[in-house]
C-alpha positions as CSV (number, residue, x, y, z in Angstrom):
1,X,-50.9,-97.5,69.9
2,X,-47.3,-96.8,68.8
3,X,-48.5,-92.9,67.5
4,X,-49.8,-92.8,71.6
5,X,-46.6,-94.1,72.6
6,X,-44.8,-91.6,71.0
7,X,-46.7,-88.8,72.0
8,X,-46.1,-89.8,75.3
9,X,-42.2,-90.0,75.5
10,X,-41.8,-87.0,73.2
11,X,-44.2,-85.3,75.7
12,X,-42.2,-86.1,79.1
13,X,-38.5,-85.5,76.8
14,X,-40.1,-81.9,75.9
15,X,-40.8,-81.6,80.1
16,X,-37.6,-82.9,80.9
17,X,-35.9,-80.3,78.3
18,X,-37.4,-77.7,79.9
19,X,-36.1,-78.7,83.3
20,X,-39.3,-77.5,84.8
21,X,-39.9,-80.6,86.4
22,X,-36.3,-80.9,87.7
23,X,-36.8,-77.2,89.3
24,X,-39.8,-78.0,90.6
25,X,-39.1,-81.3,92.6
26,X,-35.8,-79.1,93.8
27,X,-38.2,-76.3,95.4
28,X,-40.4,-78.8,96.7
29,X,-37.4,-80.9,98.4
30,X,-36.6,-77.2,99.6
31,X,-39.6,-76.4,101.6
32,X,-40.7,-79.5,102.9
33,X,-37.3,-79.8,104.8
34,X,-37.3,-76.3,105.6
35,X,-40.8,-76.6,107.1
36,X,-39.8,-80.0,108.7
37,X,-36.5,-77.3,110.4
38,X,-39.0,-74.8,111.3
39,X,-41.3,-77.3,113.2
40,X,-38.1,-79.2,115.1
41,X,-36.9,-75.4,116.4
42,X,-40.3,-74.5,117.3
43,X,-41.0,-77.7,119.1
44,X,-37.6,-77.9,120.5
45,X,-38.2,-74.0,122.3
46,X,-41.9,-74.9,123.4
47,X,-40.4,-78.2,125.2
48,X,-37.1,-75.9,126.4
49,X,-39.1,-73.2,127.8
50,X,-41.6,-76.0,130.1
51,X,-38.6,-77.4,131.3
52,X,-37.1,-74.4,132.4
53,X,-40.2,-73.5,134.2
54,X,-40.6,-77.1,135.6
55,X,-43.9,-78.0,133.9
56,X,-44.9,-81.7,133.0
57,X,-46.0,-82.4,129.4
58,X,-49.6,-81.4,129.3
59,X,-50.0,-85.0,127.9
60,X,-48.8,-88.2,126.6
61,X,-49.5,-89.4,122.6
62,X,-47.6,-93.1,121.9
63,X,-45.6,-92.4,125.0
64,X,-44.2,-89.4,124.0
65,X,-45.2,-85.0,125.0
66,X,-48.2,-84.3,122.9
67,X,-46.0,-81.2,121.2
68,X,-44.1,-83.6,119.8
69,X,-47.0,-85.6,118.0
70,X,-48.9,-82.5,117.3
71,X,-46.0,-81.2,115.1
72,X,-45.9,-84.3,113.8
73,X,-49.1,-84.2,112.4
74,X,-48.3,-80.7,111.2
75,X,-45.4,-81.8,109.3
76,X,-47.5,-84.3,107.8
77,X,-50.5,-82.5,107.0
78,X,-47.9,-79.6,105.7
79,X,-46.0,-81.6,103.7
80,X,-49.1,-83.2,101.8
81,X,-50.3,-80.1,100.8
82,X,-47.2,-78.5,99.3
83,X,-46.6,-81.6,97.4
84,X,-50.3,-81.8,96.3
85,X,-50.9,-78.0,95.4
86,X,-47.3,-78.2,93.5
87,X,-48.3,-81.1,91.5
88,X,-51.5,-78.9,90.5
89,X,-49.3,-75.9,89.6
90,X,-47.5,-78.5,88.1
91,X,-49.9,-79.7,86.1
92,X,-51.4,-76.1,84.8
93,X,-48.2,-75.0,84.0
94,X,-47.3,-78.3,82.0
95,X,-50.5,-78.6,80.5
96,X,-51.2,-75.3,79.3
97,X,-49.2,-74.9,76.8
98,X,-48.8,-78.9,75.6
99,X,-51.6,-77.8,72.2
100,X,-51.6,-74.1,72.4
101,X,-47.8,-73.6,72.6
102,X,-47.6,-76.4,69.5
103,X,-50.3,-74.4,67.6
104,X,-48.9,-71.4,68.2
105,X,-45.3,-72.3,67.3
106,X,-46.6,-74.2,64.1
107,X,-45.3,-77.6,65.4
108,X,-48.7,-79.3,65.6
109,X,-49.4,-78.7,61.7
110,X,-45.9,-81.0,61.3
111,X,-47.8,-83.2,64.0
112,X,-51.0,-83.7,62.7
113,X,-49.7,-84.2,58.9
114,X,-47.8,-87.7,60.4
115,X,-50.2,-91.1,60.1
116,X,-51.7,-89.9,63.7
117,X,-54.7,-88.9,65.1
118,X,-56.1,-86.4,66.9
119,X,-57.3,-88.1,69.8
120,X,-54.1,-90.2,70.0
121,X,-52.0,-86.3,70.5
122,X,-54.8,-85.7,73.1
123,X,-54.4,-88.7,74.8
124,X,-50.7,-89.0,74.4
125,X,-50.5,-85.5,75.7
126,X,-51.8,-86.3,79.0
127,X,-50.2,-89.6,80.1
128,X,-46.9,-88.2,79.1
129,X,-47.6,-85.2,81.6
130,X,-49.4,-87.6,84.2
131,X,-46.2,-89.7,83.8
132,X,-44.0,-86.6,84.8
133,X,-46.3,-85.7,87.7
134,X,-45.8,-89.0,88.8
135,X,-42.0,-89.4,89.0
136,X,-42.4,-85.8,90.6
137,X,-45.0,-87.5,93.3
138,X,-42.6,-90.7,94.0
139,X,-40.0,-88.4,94.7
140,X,-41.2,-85.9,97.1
141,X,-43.6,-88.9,98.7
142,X,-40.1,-90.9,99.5
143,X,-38.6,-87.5,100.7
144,X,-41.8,-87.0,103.2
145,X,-41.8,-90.8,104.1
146,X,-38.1,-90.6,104.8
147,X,-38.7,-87.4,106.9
148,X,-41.8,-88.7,109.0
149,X,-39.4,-92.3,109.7
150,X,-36.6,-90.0,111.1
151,X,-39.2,-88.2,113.3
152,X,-40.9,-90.7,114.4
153,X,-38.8,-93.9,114.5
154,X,-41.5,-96.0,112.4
155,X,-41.9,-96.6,108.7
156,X,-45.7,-95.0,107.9
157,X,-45.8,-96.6,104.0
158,X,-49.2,-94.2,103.8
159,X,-47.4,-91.1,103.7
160,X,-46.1,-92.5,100.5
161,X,-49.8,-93.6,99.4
162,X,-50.9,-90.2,100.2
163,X,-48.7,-88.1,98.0
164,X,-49.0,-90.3,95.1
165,X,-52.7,-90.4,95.7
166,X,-52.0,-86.1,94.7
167,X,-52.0,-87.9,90.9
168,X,-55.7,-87.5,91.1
169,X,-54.8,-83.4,91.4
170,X,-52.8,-84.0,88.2
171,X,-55.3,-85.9,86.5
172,X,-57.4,-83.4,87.1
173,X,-55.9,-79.8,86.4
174,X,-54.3,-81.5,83.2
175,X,-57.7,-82.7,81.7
176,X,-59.0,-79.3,82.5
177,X,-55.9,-77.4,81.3
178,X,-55.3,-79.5,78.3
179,X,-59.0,-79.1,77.6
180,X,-58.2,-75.4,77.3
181,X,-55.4,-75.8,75.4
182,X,-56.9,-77.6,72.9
183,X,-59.1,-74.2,71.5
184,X,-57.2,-71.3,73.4
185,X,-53.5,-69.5,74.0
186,X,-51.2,-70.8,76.7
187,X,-51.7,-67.8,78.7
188,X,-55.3,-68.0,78.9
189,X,-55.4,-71.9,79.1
190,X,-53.0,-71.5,82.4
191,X,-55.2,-68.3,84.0
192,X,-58.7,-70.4,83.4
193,X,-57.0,-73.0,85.1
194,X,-56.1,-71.5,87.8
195,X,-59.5,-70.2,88.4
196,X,-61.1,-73.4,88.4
197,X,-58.5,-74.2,91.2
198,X,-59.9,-71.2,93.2
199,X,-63.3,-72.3,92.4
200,X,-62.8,-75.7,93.5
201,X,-60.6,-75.1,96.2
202,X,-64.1,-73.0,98.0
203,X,-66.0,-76.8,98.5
204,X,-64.2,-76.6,102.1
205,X,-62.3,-73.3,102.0
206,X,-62.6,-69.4,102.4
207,X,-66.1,-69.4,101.6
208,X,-67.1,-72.5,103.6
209,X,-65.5,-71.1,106.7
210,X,-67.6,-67.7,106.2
211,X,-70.7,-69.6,105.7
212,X,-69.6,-71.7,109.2
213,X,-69.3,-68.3,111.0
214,X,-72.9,-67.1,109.2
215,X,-74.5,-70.6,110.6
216,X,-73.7,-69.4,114.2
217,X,-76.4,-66.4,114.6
218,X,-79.9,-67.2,113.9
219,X,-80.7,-64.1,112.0
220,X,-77.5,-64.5,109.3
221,X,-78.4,-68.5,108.9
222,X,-80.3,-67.6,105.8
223,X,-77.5,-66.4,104.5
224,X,-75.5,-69.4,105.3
225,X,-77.4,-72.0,103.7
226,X,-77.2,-70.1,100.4
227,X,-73.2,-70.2,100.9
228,X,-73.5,-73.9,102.2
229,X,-75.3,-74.5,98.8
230,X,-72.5,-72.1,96.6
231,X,-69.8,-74.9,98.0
232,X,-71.6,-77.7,97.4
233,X,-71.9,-76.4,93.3
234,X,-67.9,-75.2,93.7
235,X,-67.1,-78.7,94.5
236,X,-69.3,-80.0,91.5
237,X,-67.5,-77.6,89.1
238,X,-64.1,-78.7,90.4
239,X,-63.7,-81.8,92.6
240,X,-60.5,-80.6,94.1
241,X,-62.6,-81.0,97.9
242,X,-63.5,-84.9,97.1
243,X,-59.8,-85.3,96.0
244,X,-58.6,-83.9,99.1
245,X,-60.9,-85.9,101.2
246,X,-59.4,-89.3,99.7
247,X,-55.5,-88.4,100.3
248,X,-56.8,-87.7,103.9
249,X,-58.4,-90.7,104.2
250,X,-55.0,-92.6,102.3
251,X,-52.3,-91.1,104.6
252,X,-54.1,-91.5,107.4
253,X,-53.2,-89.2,110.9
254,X,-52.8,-89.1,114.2
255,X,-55.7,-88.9,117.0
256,X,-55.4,-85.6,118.0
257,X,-59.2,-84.7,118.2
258,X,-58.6,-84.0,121.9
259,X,-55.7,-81.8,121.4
260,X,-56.3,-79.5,118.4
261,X,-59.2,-77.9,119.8
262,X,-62.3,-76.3,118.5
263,X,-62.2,-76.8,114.4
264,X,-64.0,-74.2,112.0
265,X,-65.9,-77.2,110.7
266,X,-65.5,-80.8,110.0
267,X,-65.3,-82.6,106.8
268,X,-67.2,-85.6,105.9
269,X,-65.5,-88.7,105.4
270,X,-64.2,-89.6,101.9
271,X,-66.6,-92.0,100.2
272,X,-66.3,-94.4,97.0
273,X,-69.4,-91.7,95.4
274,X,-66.0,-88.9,96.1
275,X,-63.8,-91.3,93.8
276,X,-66.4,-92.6,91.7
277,X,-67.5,-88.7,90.8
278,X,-63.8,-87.5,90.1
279,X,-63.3,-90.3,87.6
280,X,-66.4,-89.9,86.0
281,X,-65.5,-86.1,85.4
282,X,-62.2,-86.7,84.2
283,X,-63.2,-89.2,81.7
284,X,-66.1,-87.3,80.3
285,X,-64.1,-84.1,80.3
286,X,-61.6,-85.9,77.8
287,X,-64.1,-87.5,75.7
288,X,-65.3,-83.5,75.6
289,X,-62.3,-82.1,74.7
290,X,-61.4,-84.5,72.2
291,X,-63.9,-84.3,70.2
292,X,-63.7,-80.5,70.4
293,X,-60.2,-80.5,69.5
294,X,-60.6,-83.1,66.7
295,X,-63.3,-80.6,65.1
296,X,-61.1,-77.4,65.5
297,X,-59.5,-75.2,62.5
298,X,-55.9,-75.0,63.6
C-alpha cells in the first residue's frame, strides 16, 4: 500500500509541476464568469428594451420575469458543462502521457526496478490524477455555487454535487487514456482518447438529433432507427451520455418545460442501471489494462 501511496503523491506533485492544473482551473474560473457577464448584459437589455416599450413580463418563475430564471438555468446548465468537458480534457491530457511519457523518457525502467509492482504504478497513476481532477472540480463547483447564490439569493448545495459528480468524466477518460498509455505514445494515447469522447459524446448528440429529424417523415424512419440503434452502441462504447444524465439528475434545474419550448428530443431519466453500467466499465477496463500493461516489453 505504501508503493500506491507513493505513486499517488509523486503523480499529483509531477501535475502540480507542470502547472497544468493550475492553468486550467484559471481558464475555467475565466469563462464561467465571463459567460455568467454575458448572460447579466443580455438579460439586463432584453428586460431594458420591454420596459421601454411598456410590456409586462411575459411570466412569473419564484416571483420573479421568466428572463431572469431562464438565464438562470442557462448559467447553470453552461457552467456544468464547461467544468465537466474541461475535467475530461483534463483528464486526456493528464492521463496520456502518465506511462507513455515515463517509457518514453526512460523514467519507468528506474520505476519498475524499485520493490513495486506493476499494478500498484497503474493504480497509483490514476488516483493521483483523479485526486487532481478533484481539487480542480471543488474549486470551480464552489466558484459556480458562489455565482448561482449571488444570482439568485439562495444557497443551491446541488450545484456543488453536480460538478463534482463531473469525477465520473475523470474516472472515465483516465481509465481509458491510461489504458492507452500503458502500450502506446502520448500523442496517440491523447488522439484515441479524444475519439472515444466524440464517439461517446453521439449517445444524445449530433447524430441523435439527425436521427430525431429522420424520425419525423415516414419514408426516412428506416433510416432513423438504424441511427437510433448507432447511439444506443456509441453510448455502450463510451458512457459519457449515462454520465451526463446523472450530473443532471444531481444538480437538479429549474421548471422551465413551459418556457423553453419545443426540444429536439428528450432524455430519459438517469437510472441506478446508468451508474451501475459506468462503474462496471471502469472497473473492468482497469483490470484490462492492467494486466496488459503488467505483460508488456517496455
Amino acid at each position: 500500500m505504501r508503493g500506491l501511496y507513493e505513486i499517488a503523491r509523486l503523480t499529483m506533485l509531477e501535475s502540480l509541476k507542470r502547472r497544468t492544473a493550475v492553468v486550467a482551473i484559471l481558464f475555467t474560473m475565466f469563462l464561467i464568469v465571463g459567460m455568467t457577464r454575458l448572460a447579466v448584459r443580455t438579460e439586463r437589455k432584453i428586460e431594458h428594451r420591454r420596459v421601454e416599450r411598456g410590456r409586462p413580463a411575459a411570466a412569473l418563475v419564484e416571483g420573479k420575469p421568466v428572463e431572469h430564471a431562464l438565464f438562470t438555468e442557462l448559467m447553470r446548465k453552461g457552467g456544468l458543462w464547461i467544468v465537466r468537458t474541461f475535467t475530461m480534457f483534463l483528464a486526456i491530457l493528464f492521463a496520456a502521457g502518465a506511462l507513455a511519457g515515463e517509457r518514453e523518457s526512460g523514467a519507468l525502467h528506474t520505476v519498475i526496478s524499485k520493490p513495486i509492482t506493476r499494478w500498484q504504478i497503474l493504480l497509483g497513476k490514476w488516483l493521483g490524477l483523479n485526486a487532481i481532477l478533484l481539487i480542480y472540480l471543488v474549486v470551480l463547483g464552489s466558484l459556480l455555487t458562489g455565482i448561482l447564490w449571488w444570482r439568485t439569493g439562495a444557497l443551491n448545495e446541488q450545484i456543488f454535487y453536480g460538478a463534482i459528480a463531473s469525477l465520473m468524466f475523470g474516472a472515465l477518460f483516465t481509465t481509458l487514456t491510461l489504458s492507452l498509455s500503458a502500450v502506446a505514445s502520448t500523442w496517440l494515447s491523447a488522439g484515441i482518447g479524444l475519439l472515444s469522447w466524440l464517439v461517446g459524446s453521439q449517445e444524445y448528440g449530433l447524430l441523435r438529433m439527425i436521427a430525431h429529424g429522420l424520425n419525423q417523415n415516414e419514408p426516412t424512419r428506416e433510416a432513423a432507427e438504424t441511427l437510433y440503434g448507432v447511439c444506443r452502441w456509441c453510448g455502450m462504447l463510451v458512457p459519457t451520455g449515462r454520465i451526463a444524465l446523472w450530473i443532471d439528475h444531481v444538480s437538479g434545474r429549474l421548471d422551465l418545460d413551459g418556457f423553453m419550448g419545443r426540444q429536439p428530443f428528450v432524455r430519459p431519466e438517469a437510472s441506478p442501471w446508468d451508474l451501475g453500467y459506468v462503474a462496471v466499465y471502469v472497473v473492468a477496463l482497469l483490470l484490462l489494462s492492467g494486466w496488459v500493461f503488467s505483460r508488456t516489453d517496455l
